[in-house]
N, C-alpha and C positions, 0 to 999 in steps of 0.2 A: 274565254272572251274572244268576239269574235271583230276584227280591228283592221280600220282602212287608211292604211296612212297616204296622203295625198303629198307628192311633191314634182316641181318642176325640174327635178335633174335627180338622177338616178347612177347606179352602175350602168353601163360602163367608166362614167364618166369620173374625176377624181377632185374632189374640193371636201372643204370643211364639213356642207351640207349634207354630202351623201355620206362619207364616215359616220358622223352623228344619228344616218337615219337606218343604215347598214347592222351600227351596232344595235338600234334599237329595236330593229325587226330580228336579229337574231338572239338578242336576251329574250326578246316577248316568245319566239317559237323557242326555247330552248325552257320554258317554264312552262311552255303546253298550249299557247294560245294559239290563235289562227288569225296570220298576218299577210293584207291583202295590200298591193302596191299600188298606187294609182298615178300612172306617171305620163311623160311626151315621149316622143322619138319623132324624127325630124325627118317625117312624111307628110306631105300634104293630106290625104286622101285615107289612107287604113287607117285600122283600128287593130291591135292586137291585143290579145289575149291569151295568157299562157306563163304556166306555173304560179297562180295566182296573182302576176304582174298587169295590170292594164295597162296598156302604154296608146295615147291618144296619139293623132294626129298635129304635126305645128310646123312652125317654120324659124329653124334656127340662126340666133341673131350673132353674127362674126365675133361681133363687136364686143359681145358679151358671153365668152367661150363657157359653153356647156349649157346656155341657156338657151330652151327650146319655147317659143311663143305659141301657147294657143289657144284657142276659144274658150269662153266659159259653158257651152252650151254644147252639148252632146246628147241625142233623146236615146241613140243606141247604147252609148258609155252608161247612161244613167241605171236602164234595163239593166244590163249587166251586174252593176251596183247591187242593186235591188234584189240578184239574187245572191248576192254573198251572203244577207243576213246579217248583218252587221248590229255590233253594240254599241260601237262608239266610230267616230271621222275622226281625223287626227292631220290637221294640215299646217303644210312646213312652209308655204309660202304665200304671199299675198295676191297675189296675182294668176290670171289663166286657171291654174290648176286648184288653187286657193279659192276662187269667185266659184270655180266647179263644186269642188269640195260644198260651202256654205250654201248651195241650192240645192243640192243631192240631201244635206241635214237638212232642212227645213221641208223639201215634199215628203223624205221620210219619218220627219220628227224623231230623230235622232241626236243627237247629244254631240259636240261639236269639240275639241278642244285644238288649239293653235301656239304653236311653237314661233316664235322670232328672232329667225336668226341674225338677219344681215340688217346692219345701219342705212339705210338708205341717202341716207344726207351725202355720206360718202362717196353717193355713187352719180350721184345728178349728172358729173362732167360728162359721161355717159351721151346724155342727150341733150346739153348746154352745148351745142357744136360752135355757138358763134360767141362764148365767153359773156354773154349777158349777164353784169350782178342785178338785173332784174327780174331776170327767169332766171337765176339760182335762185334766188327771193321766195319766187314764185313754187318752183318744183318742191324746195324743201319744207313754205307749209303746206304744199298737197302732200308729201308725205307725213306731216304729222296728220294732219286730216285723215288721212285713209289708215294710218297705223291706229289712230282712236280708235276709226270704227272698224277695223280687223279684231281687233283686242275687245272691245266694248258688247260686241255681236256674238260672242263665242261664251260655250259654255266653261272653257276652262282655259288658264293661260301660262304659258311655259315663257322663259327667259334663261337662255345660258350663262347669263352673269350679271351681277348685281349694279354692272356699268349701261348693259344693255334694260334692265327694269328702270332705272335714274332715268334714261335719257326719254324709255316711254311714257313715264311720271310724270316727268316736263311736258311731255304733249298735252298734259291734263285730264290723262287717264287714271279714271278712281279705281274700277275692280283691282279685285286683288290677281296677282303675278305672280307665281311663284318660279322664284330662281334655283333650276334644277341643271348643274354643270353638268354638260356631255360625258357620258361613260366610255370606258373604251373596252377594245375587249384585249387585255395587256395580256394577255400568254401570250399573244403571238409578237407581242415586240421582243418577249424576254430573249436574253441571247442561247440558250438550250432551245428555246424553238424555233430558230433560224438555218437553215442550211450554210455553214460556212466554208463546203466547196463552193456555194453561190457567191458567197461574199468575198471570197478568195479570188475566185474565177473576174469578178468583175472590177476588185483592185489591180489586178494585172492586166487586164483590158483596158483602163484608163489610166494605166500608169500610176497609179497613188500613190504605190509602195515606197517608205522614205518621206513623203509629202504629207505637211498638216491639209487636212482636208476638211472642208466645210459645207456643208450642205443646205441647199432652200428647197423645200416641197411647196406646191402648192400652184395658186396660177398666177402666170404670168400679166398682170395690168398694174397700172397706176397707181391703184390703191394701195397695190402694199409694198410702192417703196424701193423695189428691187435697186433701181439707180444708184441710190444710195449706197447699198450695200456693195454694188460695181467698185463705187468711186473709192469706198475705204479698200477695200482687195487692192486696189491697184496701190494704195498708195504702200504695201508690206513688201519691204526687203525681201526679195525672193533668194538674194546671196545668202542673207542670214537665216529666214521663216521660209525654206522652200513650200511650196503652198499650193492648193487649187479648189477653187468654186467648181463648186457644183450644181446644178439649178435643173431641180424634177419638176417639168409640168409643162403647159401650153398657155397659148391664153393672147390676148391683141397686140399684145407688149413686145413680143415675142423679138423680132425684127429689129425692131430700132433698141430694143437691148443688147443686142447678140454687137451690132454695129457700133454703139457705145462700147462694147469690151474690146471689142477690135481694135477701137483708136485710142482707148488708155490702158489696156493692161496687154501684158508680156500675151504674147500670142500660146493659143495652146493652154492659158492656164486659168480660164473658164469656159466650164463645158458643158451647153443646152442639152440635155437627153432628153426632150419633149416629155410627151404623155406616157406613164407607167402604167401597167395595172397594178389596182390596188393593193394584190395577196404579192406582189414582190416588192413595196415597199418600204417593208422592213430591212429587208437586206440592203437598201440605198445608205438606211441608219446607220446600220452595223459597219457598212463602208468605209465609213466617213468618223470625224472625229469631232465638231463641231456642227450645228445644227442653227441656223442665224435667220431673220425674221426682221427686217425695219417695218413693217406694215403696223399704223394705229389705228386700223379700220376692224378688226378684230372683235365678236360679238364674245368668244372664248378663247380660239386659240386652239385648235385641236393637231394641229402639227406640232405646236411646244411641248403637249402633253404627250405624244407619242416619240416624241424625242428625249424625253426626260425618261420614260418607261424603257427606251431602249439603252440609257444611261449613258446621255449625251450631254455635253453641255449647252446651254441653250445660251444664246447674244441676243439681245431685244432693245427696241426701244422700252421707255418706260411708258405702262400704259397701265392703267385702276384695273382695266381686264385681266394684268399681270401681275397687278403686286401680292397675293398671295399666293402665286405659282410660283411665280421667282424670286430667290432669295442671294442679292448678289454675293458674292466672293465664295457663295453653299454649293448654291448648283445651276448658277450663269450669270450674267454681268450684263448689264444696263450702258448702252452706248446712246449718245447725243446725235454725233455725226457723222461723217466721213473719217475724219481724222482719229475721234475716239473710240470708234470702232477699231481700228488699225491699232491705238494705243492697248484697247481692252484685249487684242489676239495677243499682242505683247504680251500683256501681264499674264496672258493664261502660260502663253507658250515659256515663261522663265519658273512657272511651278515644278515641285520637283514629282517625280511618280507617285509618290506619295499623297503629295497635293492632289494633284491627278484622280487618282483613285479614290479619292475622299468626295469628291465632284460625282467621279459614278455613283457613289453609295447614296451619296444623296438625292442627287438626278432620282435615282429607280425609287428613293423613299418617297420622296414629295408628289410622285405619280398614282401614286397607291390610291387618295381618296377619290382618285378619276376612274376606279373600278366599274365595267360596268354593272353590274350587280344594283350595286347603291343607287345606280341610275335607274335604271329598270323600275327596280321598288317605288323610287317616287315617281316616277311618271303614272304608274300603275294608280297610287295613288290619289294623282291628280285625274285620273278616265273616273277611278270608282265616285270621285266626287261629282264631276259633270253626270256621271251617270243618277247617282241622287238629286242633286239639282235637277235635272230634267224629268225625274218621277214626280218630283215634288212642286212643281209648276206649277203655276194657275194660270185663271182665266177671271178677267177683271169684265164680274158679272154686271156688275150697274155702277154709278155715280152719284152723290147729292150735293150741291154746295150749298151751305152754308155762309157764315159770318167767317172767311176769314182759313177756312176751313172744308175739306172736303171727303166723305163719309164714305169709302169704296170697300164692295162688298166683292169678295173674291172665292174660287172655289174650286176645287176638284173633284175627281169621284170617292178622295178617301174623307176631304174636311173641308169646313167654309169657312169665313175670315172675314170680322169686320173691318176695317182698319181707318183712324180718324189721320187725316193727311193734309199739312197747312197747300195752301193754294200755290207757294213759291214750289215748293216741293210737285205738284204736280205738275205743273206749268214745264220746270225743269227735265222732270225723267220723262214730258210729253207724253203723259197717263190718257188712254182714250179705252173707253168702254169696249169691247172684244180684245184689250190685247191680251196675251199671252204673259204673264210674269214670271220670271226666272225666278228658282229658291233664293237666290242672292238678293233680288230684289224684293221680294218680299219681304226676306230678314231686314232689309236697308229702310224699308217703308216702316216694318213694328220696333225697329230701333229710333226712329222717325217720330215714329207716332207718342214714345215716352213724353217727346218735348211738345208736340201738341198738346199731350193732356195738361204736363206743369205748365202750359199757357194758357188753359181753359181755367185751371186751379190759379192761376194768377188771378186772373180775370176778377173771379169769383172775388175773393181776398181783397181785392183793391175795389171792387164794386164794393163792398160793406166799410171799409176805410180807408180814406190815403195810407200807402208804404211809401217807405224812402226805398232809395235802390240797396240800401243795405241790407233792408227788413225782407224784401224779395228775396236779394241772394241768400241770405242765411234761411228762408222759407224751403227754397228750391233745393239748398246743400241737406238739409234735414229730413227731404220727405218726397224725392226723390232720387232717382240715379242715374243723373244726368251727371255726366263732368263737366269739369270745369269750360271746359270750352265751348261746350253746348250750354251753359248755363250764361255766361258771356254773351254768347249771339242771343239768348232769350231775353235776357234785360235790354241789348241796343236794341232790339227791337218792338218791347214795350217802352222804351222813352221812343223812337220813332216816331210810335202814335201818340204818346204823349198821356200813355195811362200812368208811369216815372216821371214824377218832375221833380226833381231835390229843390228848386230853388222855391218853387210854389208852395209845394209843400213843407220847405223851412219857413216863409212869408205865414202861412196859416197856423203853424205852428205857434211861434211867436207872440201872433193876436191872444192864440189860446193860453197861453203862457203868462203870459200880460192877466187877461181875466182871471186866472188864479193868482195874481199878484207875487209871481216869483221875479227875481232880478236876474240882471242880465248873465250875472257868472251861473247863476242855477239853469238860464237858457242855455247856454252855449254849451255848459256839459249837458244838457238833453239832447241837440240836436250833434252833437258828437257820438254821443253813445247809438246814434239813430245812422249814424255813419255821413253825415252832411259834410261836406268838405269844410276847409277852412274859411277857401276863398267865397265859400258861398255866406257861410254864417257872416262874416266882415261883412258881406253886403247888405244882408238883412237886418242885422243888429244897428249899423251905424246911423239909422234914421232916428233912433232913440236920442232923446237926450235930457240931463243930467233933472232937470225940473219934470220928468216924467218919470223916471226913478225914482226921484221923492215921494212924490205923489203915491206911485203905488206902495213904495217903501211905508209911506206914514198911514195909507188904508191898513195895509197888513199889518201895523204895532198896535194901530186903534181895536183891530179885531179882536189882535191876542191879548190884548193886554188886562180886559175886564175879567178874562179867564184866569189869572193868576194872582187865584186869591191866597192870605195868610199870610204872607212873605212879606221880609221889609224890602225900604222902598230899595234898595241897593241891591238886594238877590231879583225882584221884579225886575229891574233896570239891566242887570245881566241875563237874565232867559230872553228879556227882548230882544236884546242884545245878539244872544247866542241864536235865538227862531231867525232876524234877520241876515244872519248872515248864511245859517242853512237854507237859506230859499236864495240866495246866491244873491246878497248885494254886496256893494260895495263898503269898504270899512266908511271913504267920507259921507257916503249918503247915508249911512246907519247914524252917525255921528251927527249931520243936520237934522234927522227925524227924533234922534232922542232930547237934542234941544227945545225940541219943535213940543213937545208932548207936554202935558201939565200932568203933575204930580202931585200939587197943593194937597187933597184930599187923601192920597194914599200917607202922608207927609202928617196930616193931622188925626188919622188911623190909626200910627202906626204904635202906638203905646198899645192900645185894645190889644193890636195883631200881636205883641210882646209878649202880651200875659197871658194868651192864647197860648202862644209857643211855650212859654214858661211853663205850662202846668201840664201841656202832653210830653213836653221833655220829663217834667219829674216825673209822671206818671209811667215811662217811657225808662227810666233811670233807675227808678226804685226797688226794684227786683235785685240789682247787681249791685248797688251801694246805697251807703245810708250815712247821714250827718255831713261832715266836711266834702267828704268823696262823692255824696249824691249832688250837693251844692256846687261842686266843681263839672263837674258831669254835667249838668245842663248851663252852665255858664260856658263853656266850652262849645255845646251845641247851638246856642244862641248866636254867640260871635261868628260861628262856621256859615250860620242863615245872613250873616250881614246884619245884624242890628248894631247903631251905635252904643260904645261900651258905658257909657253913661247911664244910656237908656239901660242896659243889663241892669246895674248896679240898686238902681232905682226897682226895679219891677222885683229883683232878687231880694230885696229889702222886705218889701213889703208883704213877700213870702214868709210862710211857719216853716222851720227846720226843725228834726229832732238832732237833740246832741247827741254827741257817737258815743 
């Protein structure tokens, strides 16, 4: 694969940025690929070119050590470009070489992916010269603004830590991120590959020998806090903890740090060694016996992890970018302040060697999964993807709108694409006839599109019947695969328009309910089981009242009551009984309608109905006894129907028995 990674600080130069892109370009050429540099150097005017490094033209800002500013616009850098042959861009920053980077992909149509490293919130004071919380206001939503659309514009997107994806999530960044922690290339921390006549030679040139030593790499600004770590060094008994800071690097701070140590700590016992190269490094580690950091500006941390690799104990504040690197009292210690920093040397320095030693073990253990290897791999990873995404693109050929709805047909040279798209949605990802869609996007649109169709299948459903919003959701849970949260925004958005109404369609209910002459208890469990809330039934039920209950209560006995024939009048009186209360009335309203009712007639019937009963019982009986036992047998059946026992006695009489 042939790979451009663009960034605005490079080697020579020494920070987080270039480690991270150092190691990456030497895992990628150490697997075979061809890795091209695209960087500044701090000429106005040239251009260089050489050992596959391009190094543009810019003008370096003091202020912000190692950062070189330049144009996004090069027609000769581009040429160049061009003939690398490239498969993939690969840019580390947002700016100058960044804005280069995203127009070099796009005249090439090439495939893009973007790494984020630095927090920019952090850095605003930078250019807030005159302490404005207006323009901090201001700078840091233009940095989410422009972090959106750095991340949103890109085929692919890296994050060294799952503190740094959160915080771009908050910007209200939807694609996906994936958080791939900087690899390193750990041989060369380990202590077998260190020269330790170097590291000999330079404890006895700074005098260390005897002396707890502690070390800061990195740059010297603001951000990360140095002062602080000044303020606790000074405050250590140097009779008891003979001691010295150390501090590898450059940077604006520089100056009024150096003059801070001056006027509170013991002279002599912090020592600026400015700018290192990188390949000697290691040996500053091995020097030193502590490794400390107050900076919570931190996207990963790659000076903790190469300090743990060289099996140092690491001092930090506490920061989410650190809690699964650091594990206090294992392999370093979490300080607040000034003072607890100073308490935490303490507590290191009364461990016994033991202790000591157990600290290394673990330092070099916990370094391990920052191999670069594991790095490599998924970044690689993340190219092959952008690199499918970008085969598998379209081109959004035409448009229709509809009702509600919008019909975009898309395509490439391998497949075509209907796709049904609601109009919020288009509006939204601002869908215009010739754009380009990304594989992402596409997926984004026919994952989209499920919940267009279960709104077009709503439609339908409820155009042939009122639903309750119950009857919907268990529609939608059943015969789609939509989740639940996508099934959620489908219903508020059919009651929106007002095709869901529970309360209307409990009111229509009701009516209907009424015309089949059920009572209120047999309503209120239909529009329950239909999922109508409480508060609603109360509302619609309560207009009823107890003389319209009746009413329908004594239609519906008069109905049933001609159909229950043979029976006396007391089993009659009880199935009424029993049908009125299944159709859900009330026991008092059952009770005023069966006063209500005339029985006269079934009442002077009811001897016939007797002797009806009497002789399908015998006839019913006679198979299984005969004489007393069949006489008994249907006098027992008789009383079971409700006839008075008189009345049995009587009709039983008048009955032939044989004797047994």
């Amino acid at each position: 694969m042939r790979i451009a990674i663009f960034t605005d600080t490079y080697t020579p130069e020494i920070n987080g940025v270039v480690s991270s892109i150092v190691t990456l370009q030497e895992g990628l050429e150490a697997m075979g690929h061809d890795v091209f540099i695209v960087t500044t150097h701090a000429s106005i005017l040239s251009i260089s070119y050489e050992n596959r490094v391009l190094r543009l033209p810019g003008i370096q800002l003091k202020q912000m050590y190692g950062y070189v500013l330049t144009s996004p616009l090069h027609i000769r850098a581009y040429n160049i470009v061009k003939e690398m042959d490239l498969d993939i861009l690969h840019a580390h920053t947002e700016f100058g070489i960044g804005i280069f980077a995203r127009i070099v992909a796009r005249l090439m149509h090439k495939p893009l992916v973007v790494t984020y490293h630095t927090t920019y919130e952090d850095y605003t004071h930078y250019v807030n010269v005159f302490k404005s919380k207006t323009f901090e206001k201001v700078a840091k939503k233009t940095v989410s603004q422009l972090s959106k659309l750095y991340i949103e514009t890109s085929d692919g997107a890296i994050s060294p830590s799952e503190k740094t994806k959160l915080m771009l999530q908050g910007y209200g960044i939807k694609r996906e991120i994936k958080v791939i922690p900087t690899g390193l290339n750990l041989d060369r921390f380990k202590k077998e590959n260190v020269n330790f006549n170097e590291v000999n030679h330079l404890r006895s040139e700074l005098d260390l020998d005897g002396k707890l030593t502690i070390l800061y790499v990195g740059r010297i600004a603001k951000e990360k806090s140095i002062d602080l770590v000044i303020e606790g060094f000074s405050k250590i008994d140097q009779d008891k903890i003979p001691s010295r800071l150390v501090i590898v690097g450059a940077g604006p701070q520089e100056d009024e740090l150096k003059e801070l140590a001056n006027r509170i700590t013991e002279k002599g016992t912090v020592l600026f060694l400015g700018k290192r190269a990188a390949h000697t490094i290691p040996i500053y580690y091995h020097a030193c016996d502590i490794f400390v950091s107050a900076s919570l500006t931190e996207t990963q941390g790659m000076t903790f992890i190469e300090a743990l690799a060289s099996g140092k104990v690491v001092f930090a504040r506490e920061d989410s970018v650190l809690l699964d690197l650091i594990v206090p009292g294992k392999n370093g210690y979490f300080f607040t302040d000034a003072i607890d920093f100073r308490n935490k040397i303490d507590e290191y320095n009364q461990l016994s060697q033991i202790g000591k030693d157990n600290i290394i073990t673990n330092a070099l253990l916990s370094s391990l999964p920052y191999d670069r290897k594991v790095f490599i791999n998924n970044v690689l990873n993340v190219y092959q993807n952008a690199i499918t995404q970008a085969q598998e693109s379209m081109l959004l050929k035409s448009v229709k709108h509809g009702n509600d709805v919008v019909e975009c047909e898309c395509g490439n040279k391998n497949r075509n694409l209907t796709i049904l798209v609601s109009t919020e949605m288009f509006v939204e990802l601002g869908l215009r006839k010739g754009n380009e869609l990304s594989q992402e996007t596409i997926e984004k649109l026919l994952e989209h599109e499920q919940a267009v169709k279960a709104y077009q299948s709503c439609i339908r459903k409820i155009s042939v019947k009122d639903r309750s919003r119950k009857e919907i959701y268990d529609f939608l849970i059943e015969n789609t695969t939509l989740d639940i949260g996508q099934i959620n925004l489908l219903i508020e958005h059919l009651e929106s328009r007002k095709y869901i109404d529970d309360e209307a369609y409990a009111k229509d209910m009701v009516t209907s309910l009424h015309a089949l002459l059920q009572g209120k208890q047999k309503i209120i469990q239909t529009l329950r089981k239909k999922g109508i809330s409480q508060e609603i039934i109360d509302r619609v039920i309560q207009t009823d009242t107890l003389e319209n209950e009746v009413e329908n209560a004594l239609a519906l006995a008069e109905k049933v009551k001609p159909n229950i024939k043979d029976k006396s009048v007391r089993l009659k009186k009880q199935k009424l009984t029993q049908k009125l209360m299944t159709q859900g009335f009330d026991f008092n309203v059952i009770e005023l309608v069966m006063r209500s009712l005339n029985f006269t007639d079934d009442e002077k019937g009811e001897l016939d109905v007797l002797r009806k009963a009497a002789l399908k019982a015998k006839r019913k009986y006679a198979s299984k006894f005969n004489g007393t036992g069949l006489r008994n047998a249907v006098f027992g059946y008789l009383d079971h129907q409700g006839f008075n026992l008189d009345d049995i006695y009587i009709i039983l009489n008048e009955m032939e028995w044989d004797d047994e």
